[in-house]
KOLNUGU-912692 format. One record per residue: x, y, z of N, C-alpha, C in turn. Coordinates in steps of 0.001 Angstrom, whole numbers, plus 524288, in hexadecimal, padded with zeros to 5 digits. Layout:
<pts>
XYZXYZXYZ/...
</pts>
This chain:
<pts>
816CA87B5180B88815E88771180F4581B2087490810C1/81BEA873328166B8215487117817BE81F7086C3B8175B/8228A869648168982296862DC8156F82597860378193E/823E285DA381D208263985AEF821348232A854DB82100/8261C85363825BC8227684CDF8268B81E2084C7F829CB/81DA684FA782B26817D88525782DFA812A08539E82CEF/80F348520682F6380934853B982C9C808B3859D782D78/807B085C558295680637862A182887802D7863E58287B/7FF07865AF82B217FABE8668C82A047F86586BBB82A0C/7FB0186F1D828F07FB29875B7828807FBF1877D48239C/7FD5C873AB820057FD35876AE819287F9F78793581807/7FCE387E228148D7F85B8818E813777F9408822E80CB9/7FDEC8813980AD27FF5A88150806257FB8B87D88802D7/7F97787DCF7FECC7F582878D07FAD27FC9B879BF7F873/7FADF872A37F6BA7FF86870FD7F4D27FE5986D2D7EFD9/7FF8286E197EB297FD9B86B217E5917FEE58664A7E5C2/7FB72863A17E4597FC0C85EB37E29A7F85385A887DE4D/7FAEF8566E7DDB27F856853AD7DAAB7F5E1850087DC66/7F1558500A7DC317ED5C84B817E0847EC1F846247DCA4/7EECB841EF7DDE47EC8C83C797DB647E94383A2D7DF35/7E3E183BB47DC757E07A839157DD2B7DE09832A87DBDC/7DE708300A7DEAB7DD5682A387DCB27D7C9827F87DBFD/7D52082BA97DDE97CFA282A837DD2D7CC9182D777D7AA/7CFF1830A07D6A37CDB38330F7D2697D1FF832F77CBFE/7D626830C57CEF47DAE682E357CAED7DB0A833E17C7FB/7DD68837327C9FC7DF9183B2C7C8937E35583DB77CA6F/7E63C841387C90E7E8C58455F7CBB57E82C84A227CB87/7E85484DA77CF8F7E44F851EA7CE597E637856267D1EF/7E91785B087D06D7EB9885EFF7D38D7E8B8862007D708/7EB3C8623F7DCA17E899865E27E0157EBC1868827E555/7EA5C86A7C7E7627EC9E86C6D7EBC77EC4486A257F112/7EFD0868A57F2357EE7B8666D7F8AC7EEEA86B057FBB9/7E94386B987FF367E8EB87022803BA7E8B986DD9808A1/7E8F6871BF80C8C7EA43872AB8121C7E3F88768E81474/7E1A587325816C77DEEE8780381ACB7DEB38756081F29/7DD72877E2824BD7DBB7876978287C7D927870AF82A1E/7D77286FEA825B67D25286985826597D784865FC82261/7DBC78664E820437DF81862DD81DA17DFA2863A38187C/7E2AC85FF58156A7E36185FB7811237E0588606280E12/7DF3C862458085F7DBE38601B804637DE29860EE7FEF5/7DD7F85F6B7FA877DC7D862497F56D7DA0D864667F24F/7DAF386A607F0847D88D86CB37EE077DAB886B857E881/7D628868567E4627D913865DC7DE977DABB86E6F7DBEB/7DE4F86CF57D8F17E26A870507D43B7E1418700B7D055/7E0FC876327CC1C7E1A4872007C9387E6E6874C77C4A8/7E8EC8781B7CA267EE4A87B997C91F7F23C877697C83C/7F2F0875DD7C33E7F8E6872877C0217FD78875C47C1B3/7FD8A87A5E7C2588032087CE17C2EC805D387AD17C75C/805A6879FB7CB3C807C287A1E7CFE180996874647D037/8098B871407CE5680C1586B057CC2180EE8869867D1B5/80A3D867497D35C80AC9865AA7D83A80DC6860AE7D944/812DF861D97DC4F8153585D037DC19813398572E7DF34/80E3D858377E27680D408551B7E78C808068527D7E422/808E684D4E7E6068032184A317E2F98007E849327E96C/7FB3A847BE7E9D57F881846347EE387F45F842507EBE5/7F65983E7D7EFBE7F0B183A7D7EF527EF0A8384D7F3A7/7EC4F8356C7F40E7E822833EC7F8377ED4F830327FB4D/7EC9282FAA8018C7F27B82C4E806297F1BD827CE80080/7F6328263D801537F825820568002B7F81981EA98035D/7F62E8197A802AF7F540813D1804697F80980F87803FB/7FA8D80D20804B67FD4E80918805867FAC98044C8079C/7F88B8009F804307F47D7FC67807657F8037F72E80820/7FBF07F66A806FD7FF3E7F236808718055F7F43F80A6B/805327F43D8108680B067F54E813C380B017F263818A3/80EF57F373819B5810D07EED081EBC810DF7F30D822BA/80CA97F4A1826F380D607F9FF82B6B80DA77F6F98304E/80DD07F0828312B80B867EFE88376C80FB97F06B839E8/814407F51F83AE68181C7F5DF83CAB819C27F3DA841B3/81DE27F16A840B781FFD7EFF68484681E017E898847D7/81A6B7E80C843BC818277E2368457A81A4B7E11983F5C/81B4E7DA918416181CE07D7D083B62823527D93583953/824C37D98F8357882AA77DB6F832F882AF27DD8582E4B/8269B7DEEF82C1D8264D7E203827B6823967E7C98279A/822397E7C082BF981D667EDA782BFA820D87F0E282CDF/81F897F67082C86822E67FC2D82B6081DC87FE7D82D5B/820D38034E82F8281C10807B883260818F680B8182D56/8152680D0182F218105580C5B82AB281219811A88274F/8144E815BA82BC48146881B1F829748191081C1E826A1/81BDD8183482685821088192882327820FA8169781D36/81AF7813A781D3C8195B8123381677814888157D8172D/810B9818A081AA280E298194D8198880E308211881A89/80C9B823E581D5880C34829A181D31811F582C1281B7F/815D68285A81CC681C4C82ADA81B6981BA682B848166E/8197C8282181250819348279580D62814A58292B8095C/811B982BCA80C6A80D3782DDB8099F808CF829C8809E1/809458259B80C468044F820E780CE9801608223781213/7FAD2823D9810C47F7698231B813E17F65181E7381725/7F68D81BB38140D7F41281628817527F839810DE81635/7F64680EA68182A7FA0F8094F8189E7F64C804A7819F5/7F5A58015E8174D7F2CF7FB06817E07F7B77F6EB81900/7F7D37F54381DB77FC047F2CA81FDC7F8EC7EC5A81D0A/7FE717E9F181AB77FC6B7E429819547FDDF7DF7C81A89/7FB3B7DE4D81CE07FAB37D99D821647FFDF7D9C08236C/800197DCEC826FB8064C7DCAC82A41802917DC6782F4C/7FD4D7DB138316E7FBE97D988834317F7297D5F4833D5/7F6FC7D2BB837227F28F7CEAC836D57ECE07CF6D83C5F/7EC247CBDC83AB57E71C7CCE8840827E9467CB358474F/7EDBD7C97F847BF7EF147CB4E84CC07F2C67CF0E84D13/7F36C7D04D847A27F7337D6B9848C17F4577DAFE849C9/7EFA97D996845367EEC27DE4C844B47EBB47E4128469D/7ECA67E2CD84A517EA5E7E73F84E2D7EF127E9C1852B5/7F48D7E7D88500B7F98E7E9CF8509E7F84C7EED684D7E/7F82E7EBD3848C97FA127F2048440B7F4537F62C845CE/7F18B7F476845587ED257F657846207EE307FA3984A8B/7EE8B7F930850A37EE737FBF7854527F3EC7FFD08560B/7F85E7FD46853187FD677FE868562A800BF800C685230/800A17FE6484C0B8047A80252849B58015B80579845C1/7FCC4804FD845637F9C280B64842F97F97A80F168446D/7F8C480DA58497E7F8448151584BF77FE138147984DB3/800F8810C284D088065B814E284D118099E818F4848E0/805F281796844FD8069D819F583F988045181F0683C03/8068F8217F839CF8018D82673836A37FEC8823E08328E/7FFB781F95830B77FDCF81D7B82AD47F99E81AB482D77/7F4D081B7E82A727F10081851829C27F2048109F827F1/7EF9380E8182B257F0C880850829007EB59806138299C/7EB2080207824C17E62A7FD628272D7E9F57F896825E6/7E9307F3E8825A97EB3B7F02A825CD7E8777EBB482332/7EB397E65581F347E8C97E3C681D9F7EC0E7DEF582147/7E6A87DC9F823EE7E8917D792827F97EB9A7D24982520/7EF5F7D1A2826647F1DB7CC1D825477EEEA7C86D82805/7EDBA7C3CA8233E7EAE27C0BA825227F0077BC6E828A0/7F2137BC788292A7F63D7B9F382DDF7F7597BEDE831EC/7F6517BA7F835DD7F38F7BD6383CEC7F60F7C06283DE9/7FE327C07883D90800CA7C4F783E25802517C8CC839AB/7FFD97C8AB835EA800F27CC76831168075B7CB1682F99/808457CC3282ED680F4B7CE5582F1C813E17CE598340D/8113F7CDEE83815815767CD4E83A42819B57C91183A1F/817807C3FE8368181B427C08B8367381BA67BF368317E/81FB87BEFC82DD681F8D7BE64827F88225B7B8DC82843/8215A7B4C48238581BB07B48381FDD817997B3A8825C8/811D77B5D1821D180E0C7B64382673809317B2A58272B/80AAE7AD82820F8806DB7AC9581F29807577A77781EF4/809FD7A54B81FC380B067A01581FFA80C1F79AE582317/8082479C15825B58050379926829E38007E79A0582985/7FA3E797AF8293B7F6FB797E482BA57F6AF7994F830C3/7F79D79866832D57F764799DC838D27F7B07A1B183A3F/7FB377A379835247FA7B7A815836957F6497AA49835DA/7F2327A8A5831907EDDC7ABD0830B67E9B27A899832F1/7E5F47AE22834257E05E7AC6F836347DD247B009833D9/7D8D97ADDB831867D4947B13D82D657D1BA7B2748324D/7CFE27AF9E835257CA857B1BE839547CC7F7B76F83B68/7D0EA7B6D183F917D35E7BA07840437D6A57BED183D6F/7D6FE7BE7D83B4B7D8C27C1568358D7D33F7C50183297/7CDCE7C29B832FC7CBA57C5ED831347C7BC7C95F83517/7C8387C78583B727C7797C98A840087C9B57CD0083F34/7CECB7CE6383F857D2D57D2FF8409F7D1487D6DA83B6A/7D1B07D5568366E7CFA37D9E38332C7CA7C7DC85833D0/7C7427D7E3834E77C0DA7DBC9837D27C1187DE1E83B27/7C5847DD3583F277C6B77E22D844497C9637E523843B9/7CCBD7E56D83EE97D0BA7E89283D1D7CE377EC95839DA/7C94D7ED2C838497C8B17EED78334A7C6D77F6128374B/7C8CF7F913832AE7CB6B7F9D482D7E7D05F7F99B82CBF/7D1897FA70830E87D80A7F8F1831E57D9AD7F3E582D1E/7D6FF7EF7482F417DA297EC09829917D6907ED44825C9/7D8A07ECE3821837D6B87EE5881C1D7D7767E7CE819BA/7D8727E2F5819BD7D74C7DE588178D7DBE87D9B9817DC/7DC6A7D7348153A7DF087D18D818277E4C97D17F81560/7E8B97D075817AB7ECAC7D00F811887EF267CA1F814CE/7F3F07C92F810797F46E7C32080EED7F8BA7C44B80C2F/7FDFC7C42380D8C802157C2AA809E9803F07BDF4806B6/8024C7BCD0803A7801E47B7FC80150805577B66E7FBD3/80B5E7B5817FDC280D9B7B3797FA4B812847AFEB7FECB/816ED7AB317FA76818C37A8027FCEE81B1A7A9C18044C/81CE97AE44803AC81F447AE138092F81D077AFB180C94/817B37B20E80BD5813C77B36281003811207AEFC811BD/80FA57AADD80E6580BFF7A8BF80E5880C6A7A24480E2B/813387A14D80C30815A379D3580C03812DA7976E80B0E/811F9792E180C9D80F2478DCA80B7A808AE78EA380C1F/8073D794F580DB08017A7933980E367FE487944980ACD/8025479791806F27FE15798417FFB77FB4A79BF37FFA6/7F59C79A717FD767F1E079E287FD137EE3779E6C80394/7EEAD79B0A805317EC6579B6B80ABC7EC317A0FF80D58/7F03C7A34D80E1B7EFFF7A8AB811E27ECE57ABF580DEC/7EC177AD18808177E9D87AF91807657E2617AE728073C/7E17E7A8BE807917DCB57A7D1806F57DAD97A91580C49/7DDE97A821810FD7DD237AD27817807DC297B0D581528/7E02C7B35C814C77DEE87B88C814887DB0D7BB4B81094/7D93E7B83C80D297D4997BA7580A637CF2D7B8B080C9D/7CF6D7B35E810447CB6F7B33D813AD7C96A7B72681879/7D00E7B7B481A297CE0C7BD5C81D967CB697C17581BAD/7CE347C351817287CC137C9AA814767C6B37C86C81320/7C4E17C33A812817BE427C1D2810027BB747C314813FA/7BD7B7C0278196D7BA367C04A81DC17B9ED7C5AF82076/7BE2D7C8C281F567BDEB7CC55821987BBBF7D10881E09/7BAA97CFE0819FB7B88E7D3CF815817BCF47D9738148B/7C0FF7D63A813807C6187DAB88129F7C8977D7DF80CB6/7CBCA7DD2D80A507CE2E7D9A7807D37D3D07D6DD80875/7D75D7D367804387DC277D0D2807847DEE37D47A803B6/7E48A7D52A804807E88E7D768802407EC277D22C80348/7EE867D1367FE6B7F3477CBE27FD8C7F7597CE1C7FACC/7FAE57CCAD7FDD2802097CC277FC468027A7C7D07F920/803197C8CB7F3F4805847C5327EFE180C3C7C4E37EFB9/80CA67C0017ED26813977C0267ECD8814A57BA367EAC5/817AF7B7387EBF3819A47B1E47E9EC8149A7AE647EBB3/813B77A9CF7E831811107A52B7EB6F814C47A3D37ED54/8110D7A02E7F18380D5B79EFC7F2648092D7A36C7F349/804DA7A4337F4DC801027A2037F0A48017D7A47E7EAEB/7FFCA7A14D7E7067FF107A2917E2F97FC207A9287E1AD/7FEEC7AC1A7DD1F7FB3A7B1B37DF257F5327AEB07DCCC/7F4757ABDD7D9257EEDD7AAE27D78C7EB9C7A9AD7DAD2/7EE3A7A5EC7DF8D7E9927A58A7E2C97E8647A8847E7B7/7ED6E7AF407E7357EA8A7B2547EB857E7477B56F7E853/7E68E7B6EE7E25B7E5BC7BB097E0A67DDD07B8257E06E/7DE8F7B32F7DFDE7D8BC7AFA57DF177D5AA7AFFC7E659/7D9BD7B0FE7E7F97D5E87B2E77EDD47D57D7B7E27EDFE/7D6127BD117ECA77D5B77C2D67ECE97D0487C3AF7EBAB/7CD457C6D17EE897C8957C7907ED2A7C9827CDD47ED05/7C3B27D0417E98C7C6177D5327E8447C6997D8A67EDBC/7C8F17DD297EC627CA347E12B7EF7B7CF0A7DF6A7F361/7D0147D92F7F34B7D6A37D9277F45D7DA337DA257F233/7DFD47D9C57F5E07E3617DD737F23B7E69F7D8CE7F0EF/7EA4C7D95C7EEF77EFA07D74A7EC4C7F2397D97F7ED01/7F7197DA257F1FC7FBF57DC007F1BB801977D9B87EEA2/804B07DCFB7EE598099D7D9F27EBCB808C77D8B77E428/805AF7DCD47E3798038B7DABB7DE5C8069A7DB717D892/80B977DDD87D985810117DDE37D4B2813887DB7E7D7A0/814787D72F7DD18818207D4567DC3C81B8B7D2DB7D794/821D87D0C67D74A824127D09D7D401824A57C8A57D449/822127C5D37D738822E67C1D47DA238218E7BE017D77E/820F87B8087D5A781DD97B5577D5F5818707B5497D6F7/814227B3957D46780F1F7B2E97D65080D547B84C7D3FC/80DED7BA8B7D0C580C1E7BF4C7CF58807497BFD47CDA8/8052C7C3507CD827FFA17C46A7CCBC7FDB87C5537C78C/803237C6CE7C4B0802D27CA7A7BE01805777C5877BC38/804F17C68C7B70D807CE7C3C47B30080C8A7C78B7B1F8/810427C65D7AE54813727C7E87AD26813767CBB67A943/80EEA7CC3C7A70680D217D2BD7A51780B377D67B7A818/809DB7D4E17AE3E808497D9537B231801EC7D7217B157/7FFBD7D3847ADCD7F8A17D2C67AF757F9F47CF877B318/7F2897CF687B6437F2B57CDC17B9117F18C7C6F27B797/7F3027C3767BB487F2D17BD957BAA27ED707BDBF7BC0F/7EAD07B8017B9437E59E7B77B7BAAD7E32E7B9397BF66/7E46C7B5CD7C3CF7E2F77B7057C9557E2B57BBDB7CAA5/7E7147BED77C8D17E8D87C4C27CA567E3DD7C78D7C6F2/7E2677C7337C37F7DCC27C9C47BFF97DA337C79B7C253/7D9417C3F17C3057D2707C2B47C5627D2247C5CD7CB2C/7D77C7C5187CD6E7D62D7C9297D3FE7D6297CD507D2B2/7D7C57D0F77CF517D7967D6F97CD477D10A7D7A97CB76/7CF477D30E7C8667C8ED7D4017C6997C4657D4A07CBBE/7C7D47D0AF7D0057C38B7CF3F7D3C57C4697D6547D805/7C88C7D8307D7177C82B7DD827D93E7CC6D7DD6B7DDBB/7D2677D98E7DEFA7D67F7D81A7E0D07DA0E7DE707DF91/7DB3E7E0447E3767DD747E5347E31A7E4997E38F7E47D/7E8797E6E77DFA37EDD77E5667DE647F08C7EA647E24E/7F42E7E8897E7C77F60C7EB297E9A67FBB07EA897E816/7FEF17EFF57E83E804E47EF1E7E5F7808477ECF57EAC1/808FB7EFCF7EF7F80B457EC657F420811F67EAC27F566/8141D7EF1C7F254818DA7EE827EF8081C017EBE87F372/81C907ECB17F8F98201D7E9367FB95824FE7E78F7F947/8291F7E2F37FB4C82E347E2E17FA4782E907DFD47F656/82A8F7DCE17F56482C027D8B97F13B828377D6B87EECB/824467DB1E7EE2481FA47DAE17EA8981C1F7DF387E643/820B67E2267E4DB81FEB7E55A7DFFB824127E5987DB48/821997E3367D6EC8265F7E24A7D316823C77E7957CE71/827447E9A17CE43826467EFCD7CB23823787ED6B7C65F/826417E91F7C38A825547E6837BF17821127E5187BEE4/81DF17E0AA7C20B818737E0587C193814787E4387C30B/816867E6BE7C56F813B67ECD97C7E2811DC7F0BF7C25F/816A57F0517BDA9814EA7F4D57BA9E812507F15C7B4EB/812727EA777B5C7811487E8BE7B04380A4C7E7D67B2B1/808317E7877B90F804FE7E65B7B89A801527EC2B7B87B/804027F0677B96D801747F5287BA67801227F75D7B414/803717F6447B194803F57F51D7AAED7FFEA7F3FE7A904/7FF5F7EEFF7AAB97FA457EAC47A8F27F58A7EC7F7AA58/7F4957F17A7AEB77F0AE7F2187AFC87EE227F0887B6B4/7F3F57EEF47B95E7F1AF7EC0E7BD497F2FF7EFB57C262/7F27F7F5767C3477F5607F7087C7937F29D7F5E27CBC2/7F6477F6697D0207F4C57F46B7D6727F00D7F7DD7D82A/7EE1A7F52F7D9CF7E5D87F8EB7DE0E7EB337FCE47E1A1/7EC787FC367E4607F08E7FDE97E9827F58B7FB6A7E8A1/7F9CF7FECC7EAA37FD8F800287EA2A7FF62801E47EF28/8031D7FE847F22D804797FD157F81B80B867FC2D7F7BB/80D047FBD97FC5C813557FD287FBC28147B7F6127FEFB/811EE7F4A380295812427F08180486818FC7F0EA8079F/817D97F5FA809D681CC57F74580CEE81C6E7F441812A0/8226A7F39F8129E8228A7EFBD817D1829F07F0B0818DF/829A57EE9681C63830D07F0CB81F3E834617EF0481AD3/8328F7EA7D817CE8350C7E992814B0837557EB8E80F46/831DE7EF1A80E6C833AB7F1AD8097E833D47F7BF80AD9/832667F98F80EDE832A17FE70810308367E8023380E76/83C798013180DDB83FE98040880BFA84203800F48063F/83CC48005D801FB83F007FE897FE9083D977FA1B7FDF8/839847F6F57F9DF8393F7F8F67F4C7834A87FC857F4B0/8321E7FB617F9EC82B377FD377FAB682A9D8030A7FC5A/82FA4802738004782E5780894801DF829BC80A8E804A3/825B380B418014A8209C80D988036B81CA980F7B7FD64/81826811208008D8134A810FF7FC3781601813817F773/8168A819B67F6B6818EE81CB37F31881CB4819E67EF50/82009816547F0CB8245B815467EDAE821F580F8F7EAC9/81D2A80E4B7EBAD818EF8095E7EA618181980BAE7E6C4/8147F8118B7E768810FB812877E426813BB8155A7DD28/819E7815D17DFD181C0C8181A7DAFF81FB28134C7D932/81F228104A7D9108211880AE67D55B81B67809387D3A5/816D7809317D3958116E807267D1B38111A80CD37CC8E/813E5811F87CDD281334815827CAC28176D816267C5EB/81AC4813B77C7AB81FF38111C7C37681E3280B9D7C165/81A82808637C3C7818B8804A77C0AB814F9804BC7BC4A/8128F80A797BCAB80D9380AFC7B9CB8087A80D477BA70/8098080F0F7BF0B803DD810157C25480394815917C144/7FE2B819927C2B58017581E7B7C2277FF4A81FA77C64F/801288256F7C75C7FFCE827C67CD347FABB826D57CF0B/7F88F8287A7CA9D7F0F7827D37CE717EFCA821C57CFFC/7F13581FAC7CCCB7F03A818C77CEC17F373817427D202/7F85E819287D49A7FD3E816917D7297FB5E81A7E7DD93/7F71D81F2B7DCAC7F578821ED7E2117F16281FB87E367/7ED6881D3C7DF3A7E7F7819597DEBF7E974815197E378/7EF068139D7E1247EF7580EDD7E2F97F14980CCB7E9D1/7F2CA813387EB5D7F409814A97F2047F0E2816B67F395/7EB83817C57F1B97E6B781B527F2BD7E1C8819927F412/7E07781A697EF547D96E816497EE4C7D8928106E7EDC2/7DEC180EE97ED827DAFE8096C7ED897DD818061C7F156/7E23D807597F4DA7E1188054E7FA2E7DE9A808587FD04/7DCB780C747FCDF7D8B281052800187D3AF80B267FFD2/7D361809717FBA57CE12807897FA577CE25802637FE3A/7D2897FEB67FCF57D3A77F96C7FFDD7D2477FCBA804D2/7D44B7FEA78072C7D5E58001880F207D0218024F80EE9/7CDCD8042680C2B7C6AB8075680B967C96680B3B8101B/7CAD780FBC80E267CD1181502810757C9FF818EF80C2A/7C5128191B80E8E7C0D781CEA80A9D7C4928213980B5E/7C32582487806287C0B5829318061E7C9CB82AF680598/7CD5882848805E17D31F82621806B37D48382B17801B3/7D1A982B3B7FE757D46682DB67F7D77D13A833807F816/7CDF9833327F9CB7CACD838DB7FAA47CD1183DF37FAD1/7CFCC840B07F4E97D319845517F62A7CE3984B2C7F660/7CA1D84A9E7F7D37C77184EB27F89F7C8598514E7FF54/7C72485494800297C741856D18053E7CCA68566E8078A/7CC918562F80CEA7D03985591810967D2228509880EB8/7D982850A580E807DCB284CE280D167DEC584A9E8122D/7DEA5844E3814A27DECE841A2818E27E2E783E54816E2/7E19E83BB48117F7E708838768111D7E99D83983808BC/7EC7F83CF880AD27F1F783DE18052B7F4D483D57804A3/7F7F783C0F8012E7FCF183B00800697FDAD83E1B7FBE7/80335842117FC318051F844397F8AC809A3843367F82C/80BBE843DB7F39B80F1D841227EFE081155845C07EAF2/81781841697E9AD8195F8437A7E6AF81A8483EE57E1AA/81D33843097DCFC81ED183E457D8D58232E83E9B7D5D7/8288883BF17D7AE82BE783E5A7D7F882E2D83C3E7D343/831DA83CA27CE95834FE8397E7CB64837988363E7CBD0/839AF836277D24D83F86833177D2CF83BA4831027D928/83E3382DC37D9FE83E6D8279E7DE198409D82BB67E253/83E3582B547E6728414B82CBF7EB11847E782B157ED17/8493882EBD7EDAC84FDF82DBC7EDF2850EE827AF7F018/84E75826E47F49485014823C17F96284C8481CED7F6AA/8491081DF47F3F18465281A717F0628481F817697EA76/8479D812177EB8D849A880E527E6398440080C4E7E5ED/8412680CEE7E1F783CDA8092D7E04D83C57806177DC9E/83DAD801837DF1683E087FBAE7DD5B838807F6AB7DD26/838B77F3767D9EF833DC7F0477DE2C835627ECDA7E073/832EB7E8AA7E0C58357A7E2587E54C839707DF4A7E299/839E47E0297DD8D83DBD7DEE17DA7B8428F7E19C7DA5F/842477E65E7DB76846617E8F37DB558476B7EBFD7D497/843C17EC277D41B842E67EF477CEB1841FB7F6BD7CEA4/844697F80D7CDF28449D7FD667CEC28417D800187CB8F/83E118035D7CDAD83A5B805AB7CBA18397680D087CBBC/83B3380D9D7C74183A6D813677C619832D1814D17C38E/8328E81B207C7C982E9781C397C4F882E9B821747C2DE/82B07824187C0EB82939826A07BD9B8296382E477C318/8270E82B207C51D8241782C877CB88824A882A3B7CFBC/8279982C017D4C1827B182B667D9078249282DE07DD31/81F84829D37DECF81C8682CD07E36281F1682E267E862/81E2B831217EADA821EF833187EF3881D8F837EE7F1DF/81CF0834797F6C981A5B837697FBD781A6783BA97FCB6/8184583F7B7FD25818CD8440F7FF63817A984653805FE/811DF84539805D28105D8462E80B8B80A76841E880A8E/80768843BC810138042C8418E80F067FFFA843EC81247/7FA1284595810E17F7BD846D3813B97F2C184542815A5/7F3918476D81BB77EF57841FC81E657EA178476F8219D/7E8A9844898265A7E3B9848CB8279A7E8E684ACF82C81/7ED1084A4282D377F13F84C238308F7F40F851D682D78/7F2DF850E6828A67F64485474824C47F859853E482248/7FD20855688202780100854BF81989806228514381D48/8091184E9A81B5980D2384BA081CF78100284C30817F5/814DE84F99818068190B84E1B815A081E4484B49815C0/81FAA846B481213820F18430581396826C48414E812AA/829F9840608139782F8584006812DD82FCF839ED80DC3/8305083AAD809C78307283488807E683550835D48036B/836DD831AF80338836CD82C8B8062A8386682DDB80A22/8336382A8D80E81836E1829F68142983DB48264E814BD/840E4826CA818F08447C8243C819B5843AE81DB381A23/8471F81BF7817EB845F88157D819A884482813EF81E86/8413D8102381DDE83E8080D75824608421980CCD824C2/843DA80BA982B5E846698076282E1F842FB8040582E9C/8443E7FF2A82E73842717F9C682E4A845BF7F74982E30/844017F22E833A2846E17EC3D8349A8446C7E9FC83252/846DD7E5058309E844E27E2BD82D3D845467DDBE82E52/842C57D95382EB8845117D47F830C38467B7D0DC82CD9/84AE07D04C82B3984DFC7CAC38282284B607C83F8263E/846D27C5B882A138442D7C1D3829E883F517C20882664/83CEB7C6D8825FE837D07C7CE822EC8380A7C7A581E94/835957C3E181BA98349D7C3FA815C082E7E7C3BF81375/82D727C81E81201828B57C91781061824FD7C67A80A1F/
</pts>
């Protein structure tokens, strides 16, 4: 098979591999084939041929910044998402309800990556940072209009809610935005970070099946104790069924609380890169280089593919998303390399350097178009950046 950046869809060679399955939490050898009607696997159960290529169900990425061209933090979707082996992409709140039928109509179909979007409950999402600190920017009526006309497209409400998003108005923007997701029968996704507000009194508004982004911050207001358990509030929203997204972004993954709470027993539901212009070339990079610092923290492969698979498949409700029987529509194959990509330093928001065991690293990816083999690491974005933005 020649390996280009091109979809192939004429393979005739079966090619070995190791299939991590997340629904059945195994790994399990087989052959990837080629006929006429597409991809499939025929399971192995030939050990000799020590297949260097692993395959698992597209990765997902449910927290990134895609509303490209609008706002000062968004990045184009396919350079965190199909460049890198990511199926899908859940854009988070980088648009609101008078944006959002921008992203919606004008930069999806300019794109190959699949997107849904979680609505910022402030009217312009992102285009103006901080976004939250005024009343005047948010409107619940309107706000949960646009997700009922949006739907499936939006997938639920988000709310960045710490001091510089949210500045003198406290817990207020998040008690919006959990009024919207009520009224609109979605759930909210929240950006944690410094108070204001206190984390106790966003974690005492989360009802289950919302998420928690930013959740090994290294920051103030933390969620864990200093053994990695969780603080009261933080257990009672985990009992009520509050789902822990990782969200690594520029200045909200500390390796340290990442591996004492995954220790303790506490790893993340989903596992998201929370890529944006800002961290794009470094510390965030993209999904892959997320998912192999959660695998140097503790996690192991089947739970760290769980965690880009089945259970934001489950949040976005993308039936049937993990299904490796029949014809293959969305894969990602993969490698596992010893050493860090040349052009790659993996650090967290601290600047703590982090060696692993295992380096995940993209291979191709295959869709109902065909096999895509993939150049990674891609070259650094270009990206302007404005002085002025502080996230």
């Amino acid at each position: 098979m020649v390996k280009n950046n091109k979809y192939n869809v004429n393979t005739t060679d079966p090619i070995p591999v190791n299939v991590v399955d997340p629904s059945t939490k195994k790994i399990w050898t087989a052959e990837l084939c080629h006929d006429s009607d597409g991809f499939f696997l025929k399971q192995s159960s030939d050990q000799s041929k020590n297949a260097e290529l692993f395959l698992s169900p597209g990765w997902i990425d449910l927290h990134a910044h895609v509303y490209y061209g609008v706002g000062a933090i968004s990045i184009p979707p396919d350079s965190i998402g199909f460049d890198t082996g990511v199926h899908f992409i859940a854009d988070a709140g980088s648009s609101g309800e008078a944006t959002i039928t921008g992203l919606r109509k004008y930069v999806v179909p300019a794109f190959n990556t699949p997107i849904k979007a979680w609505l910022n409950i402030c009217s312009t999402g992102l285009a103006q940072i901080p976004e939250a600190t005024d009343i005047s920017a948010m409107d619940v009526a309107k706000t949960v209009r646009a997700a009922n006309a949006n739907r499936p497209f939006v997938c639920g409400i988000k709310i960045r809610a710490e001091k510089t998003t949210v500045g003198a108005m406290g817990i207020q923007p998040v008690k919006l935005a959990a009024k919207a997701a009520r009224e609109a029968g979605m759930r909210l996704m929240v950006h944690i970070g410094l108070p204001m507000p206190c984390i106790e009194d966003i974690l005492d508004i989360l009802a289950p099946g919302d998420v928690v982004s930013h959740i090994y911050h290294g920051k103030l207001n933390s969620p864990w104790t200093s053994e990695g358990k969780p603080i009261p509030a933080m257990e009672r929203a985990l009992k009520r069924g509050v789902l822990m997204d990782v969200a690594h972004g520029i200045g909200s993954f500390s390796f340290e609380v990442a591996k004492k709470a995954i220790a303790a027993g506490y790893p993340p539901f989903t596992i998201s890169s929370d890529a944006h212009v800002l961290g794009i070339n470094g510390p965030v990079y993209d999904l892959p280089t997320t998912m192999t610092k959660l695998c140097a923290a503790g996690m192991n492969l089947i739970d760290v593919i769980k965690a880009v698979t089945t259970s934001p498949a489950s949040i976005l409700q993308l039936d049937d998303w993990c299904n490796l029987k029949g014809k293959l529509h969305n894969a990602t194959l993969f490698k596992l390399s010893t050493s860090a990509p040349a052009s790659r330093k993996f650090i967290d928001c601290v600047g703590k350097e982090i060696f692993s065991e295992k380096y995940i690293i993209p291979a191709a990816i295959i869709t109902k178009k065909g096999i895509k083999w993939l150049e990674y690491p891609p070259e650094n974005i270009k990206v302007n950046i404005d002085p002025a933005v502080h996230i």
